[in-house]
C-alpha positions in Angstrom: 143.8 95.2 168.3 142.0 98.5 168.1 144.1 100.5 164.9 140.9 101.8 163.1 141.2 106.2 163.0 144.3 105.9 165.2 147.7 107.9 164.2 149.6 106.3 160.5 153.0 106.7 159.3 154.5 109.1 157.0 157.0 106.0 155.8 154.9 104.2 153.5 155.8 103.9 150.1 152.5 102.7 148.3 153.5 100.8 145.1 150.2 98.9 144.6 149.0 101.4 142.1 151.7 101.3 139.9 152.1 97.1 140.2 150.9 95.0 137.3 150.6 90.9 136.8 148.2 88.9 136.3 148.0 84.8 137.7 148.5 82.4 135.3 145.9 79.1 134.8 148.2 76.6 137.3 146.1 74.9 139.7 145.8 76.3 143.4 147.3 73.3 145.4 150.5 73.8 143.4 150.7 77.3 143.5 150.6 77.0 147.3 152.4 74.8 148.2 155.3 76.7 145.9 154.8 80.0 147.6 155.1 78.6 151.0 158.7 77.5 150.5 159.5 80.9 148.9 157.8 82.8 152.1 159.1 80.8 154.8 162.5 79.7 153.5 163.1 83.4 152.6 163.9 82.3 148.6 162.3 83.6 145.6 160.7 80.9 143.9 159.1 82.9 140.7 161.3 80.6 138.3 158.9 77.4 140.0 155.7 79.1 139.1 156.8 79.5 135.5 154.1 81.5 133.7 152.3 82.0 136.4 152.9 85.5 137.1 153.2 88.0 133.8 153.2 91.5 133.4 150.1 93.0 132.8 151.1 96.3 131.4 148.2 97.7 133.4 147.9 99.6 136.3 146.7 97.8 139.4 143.4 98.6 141.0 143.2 99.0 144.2 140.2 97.2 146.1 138.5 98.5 149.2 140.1 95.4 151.4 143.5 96.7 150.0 143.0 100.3 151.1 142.1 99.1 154.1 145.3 96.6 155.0 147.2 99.4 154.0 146.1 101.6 156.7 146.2 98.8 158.8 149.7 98.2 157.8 150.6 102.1 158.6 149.0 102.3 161.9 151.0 99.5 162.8 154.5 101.0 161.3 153.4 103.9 163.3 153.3 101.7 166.3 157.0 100.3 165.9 158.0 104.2 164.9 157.4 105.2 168.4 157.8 102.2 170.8 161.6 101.9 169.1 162.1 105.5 169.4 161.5 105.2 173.4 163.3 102.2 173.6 166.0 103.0 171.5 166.5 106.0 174.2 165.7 104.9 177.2 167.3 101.5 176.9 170.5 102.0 174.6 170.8 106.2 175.0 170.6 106.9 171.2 168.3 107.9 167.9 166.2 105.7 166.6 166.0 106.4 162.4 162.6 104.2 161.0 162.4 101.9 158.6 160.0 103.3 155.1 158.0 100.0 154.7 157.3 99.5 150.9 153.3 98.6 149.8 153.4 95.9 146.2 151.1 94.1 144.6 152.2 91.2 142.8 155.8 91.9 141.5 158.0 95.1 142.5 162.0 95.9 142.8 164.5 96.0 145.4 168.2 96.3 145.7 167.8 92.8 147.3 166.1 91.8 144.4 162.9 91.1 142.6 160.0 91.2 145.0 157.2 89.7 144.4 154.5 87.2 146.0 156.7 84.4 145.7 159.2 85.8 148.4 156.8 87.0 151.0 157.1 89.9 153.3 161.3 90.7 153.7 163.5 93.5 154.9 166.0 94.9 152.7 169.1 96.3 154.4 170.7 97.4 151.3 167.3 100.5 151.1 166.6 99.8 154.8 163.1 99.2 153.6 160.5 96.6 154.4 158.6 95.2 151.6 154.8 93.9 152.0 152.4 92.6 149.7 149.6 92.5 151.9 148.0 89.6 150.3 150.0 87.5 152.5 148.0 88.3 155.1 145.5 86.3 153.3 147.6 83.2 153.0 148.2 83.7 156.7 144.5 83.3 158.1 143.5 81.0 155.1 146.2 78.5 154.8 148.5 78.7 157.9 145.3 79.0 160.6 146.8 82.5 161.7 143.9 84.8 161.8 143.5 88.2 163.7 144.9 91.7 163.2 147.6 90.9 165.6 148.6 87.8 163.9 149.2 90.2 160.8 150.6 93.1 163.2 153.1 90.6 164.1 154.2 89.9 160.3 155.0 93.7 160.4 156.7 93.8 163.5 158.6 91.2 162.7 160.4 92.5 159.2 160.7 95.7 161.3 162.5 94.1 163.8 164.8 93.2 161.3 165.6 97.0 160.8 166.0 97.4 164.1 168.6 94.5 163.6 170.1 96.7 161.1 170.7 99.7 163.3 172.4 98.0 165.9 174.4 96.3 163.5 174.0 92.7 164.1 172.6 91.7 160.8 175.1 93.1 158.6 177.6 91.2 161.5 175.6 88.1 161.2 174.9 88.1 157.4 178.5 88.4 156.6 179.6 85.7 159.0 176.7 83.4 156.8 178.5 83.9 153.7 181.4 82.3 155.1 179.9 79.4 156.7 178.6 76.0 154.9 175.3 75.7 154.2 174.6 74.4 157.8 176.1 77.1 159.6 174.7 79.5 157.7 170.9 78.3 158.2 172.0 78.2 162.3 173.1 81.5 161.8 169.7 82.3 159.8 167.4 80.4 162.6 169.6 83.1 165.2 168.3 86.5 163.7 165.0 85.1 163.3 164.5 84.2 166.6 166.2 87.5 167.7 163.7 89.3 165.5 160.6 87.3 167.0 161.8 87.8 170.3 162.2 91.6 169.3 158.7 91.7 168.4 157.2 90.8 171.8 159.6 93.3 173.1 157.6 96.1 170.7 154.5 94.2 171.1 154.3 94.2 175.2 155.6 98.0 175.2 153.1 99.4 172.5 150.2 97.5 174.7 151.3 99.7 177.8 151.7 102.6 175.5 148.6 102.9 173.9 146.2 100.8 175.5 144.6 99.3 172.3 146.7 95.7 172.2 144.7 93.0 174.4 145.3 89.2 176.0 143.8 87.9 173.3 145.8 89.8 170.5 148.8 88.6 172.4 147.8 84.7 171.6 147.3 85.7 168.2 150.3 86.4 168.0 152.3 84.0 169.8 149.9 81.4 167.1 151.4 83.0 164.1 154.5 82.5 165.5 153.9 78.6 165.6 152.0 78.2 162.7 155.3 79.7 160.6 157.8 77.8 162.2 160.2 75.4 160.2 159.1 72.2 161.8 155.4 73.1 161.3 155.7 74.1 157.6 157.7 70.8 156.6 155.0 68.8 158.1 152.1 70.7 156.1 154.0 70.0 153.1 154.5 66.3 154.0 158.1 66.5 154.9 159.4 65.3 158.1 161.1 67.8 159.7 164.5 68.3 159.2 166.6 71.1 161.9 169.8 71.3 160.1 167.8 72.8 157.1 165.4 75.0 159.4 165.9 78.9 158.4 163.4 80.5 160.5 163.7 78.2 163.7 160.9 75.6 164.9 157.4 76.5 166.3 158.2 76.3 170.0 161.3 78.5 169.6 159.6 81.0 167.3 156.5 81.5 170.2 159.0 81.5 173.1 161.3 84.1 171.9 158.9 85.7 170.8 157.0 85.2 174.7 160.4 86.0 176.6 160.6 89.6 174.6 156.7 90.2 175.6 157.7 89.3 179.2 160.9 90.7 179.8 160.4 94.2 177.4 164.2 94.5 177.3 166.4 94.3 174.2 169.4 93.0 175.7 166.6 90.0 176.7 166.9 89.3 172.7 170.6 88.1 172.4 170.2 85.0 170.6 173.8 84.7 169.5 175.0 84.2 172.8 172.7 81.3 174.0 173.1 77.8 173.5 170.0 77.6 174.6 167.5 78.2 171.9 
């Protein structure tokens, strides 16, 4: 993916600065194994880590590979600014309004909640704002074996797909519907609007390839390995588990890469309706 000294986004809200924690002394394997339930299973899991995460009551510093994710991270919200603002007219005749995507290190809040490493990248429809420590993209390459700017470009396309999700009103529809359902129903429900929102991401992915010429073949299979490498089934057998559907959230690796696939294909929304498919 060629991003370096192209065009970034104005809707960035860059909290690193004013984030402070420090890690605690609990030992690595733990530690990681705790954050991946909290990233993939969209919980926040801070009460598990205990002490692990405390207020500094010091500014955080920003390193040189933190500047450099976040202008990574705006040249790809710039990206999905554009692509959904073509798409959002030429395929459904209306505005598009962006997404500001919010930049945290370590802890930060939200009207969704506490943010903070333990929950991972999410989208909060309450502030229609994505929130990002980029450190994840870290944990992405160096424990899930998902490496490659596209692999994180996908991470970002995919909590902004979520707020495109919000504009069209299916995820208020479908997270209302959730709270009335058993816990069952309400993770099928879940597994839907993920899989909408992978599939949503090809659809920005293969359009902002066309578009600017700087998204490749091989950034393509980075992708669609990202997709696998976070799915339900695959992150249940890294933590020992046999998997388990009726408690998957997020939907299994082959789903998550061919939804994602069929919106890269087919580069149409209405190509995304998960809720009306028994076939997922």
């Amino acid at each position: 993916m060629d991003w370096r000294g192209r065009r970034g986004s104005r809707n960035i809200e860059d909290r690193r600065s004013s984030s402070g924690a420090k890690a605690g002394s609990i030992g690595g394997v733990g530690v990681i194994a705790v954050l991946l339930i909290g990233y993939f299973l969209g919980i926040d899991v801070s009460p598990l880590l205990q002490d692990t995460t405390q207020p500094s009551g010091t500014p955080a510093e920003l390193t040189q590979a933190d500047q450099e994710a976040g202008e990574f991270v705006s040249v790809t919200l710039a990206d999905t600014e554009e692509v959904w603002a073509e798409l959002f007219r030429s395929q459904l005749g209306r505005e598009y309004r962006p997404a500001t995507l919010v930049l945290f290190k370590d802890v930060t809040q939200s009207p969704c909640g506490g943010a903070s490493g333990a929950t991972g990248p999410f989208y909060c429809p309450a502030d229609r704002k994505a929130y990002l420590d980029t450190a994840f993209f870290t944990v992405l390459e160096d424990r899930l074996g998902a490496s490659g700017d596209f692999a994180a470009a996908y991470v970002v396309a995919h909590e902004i797909a979520h707020h495109v999700q919000n504009e069209l009103g299916i995820l208020g529809q479908a997270n209302q519907l959730r709270q009335r359902s058993s816990e069952a129903d309400s993770n099928a429900i879940s597994v839907r609007i993920e899989l909408q929102a992978d599939c949503l991401s090809g659809v920005w992915a293969g359009t902002a390839a066309q578009k600017f010429g700087t998204i490749d073949r091989d950034d393509f299979e980075e992708a669609v390995n990202a997709a696998r490498q976070i799915g339900d089934d695959t992150l249940q057998r890294s933590a020992g588990q046999r998997p388990m559907p009726h408690t998957f959230t997020h939907g299994s690796a082959e789903q998550r890469s061919r939804w994602f696939v069929t919106g890269l294909q087919t580069g149409q929304i209405a190509a995304c309706d998960t809720f009306s498919t028994d076939d997922l």
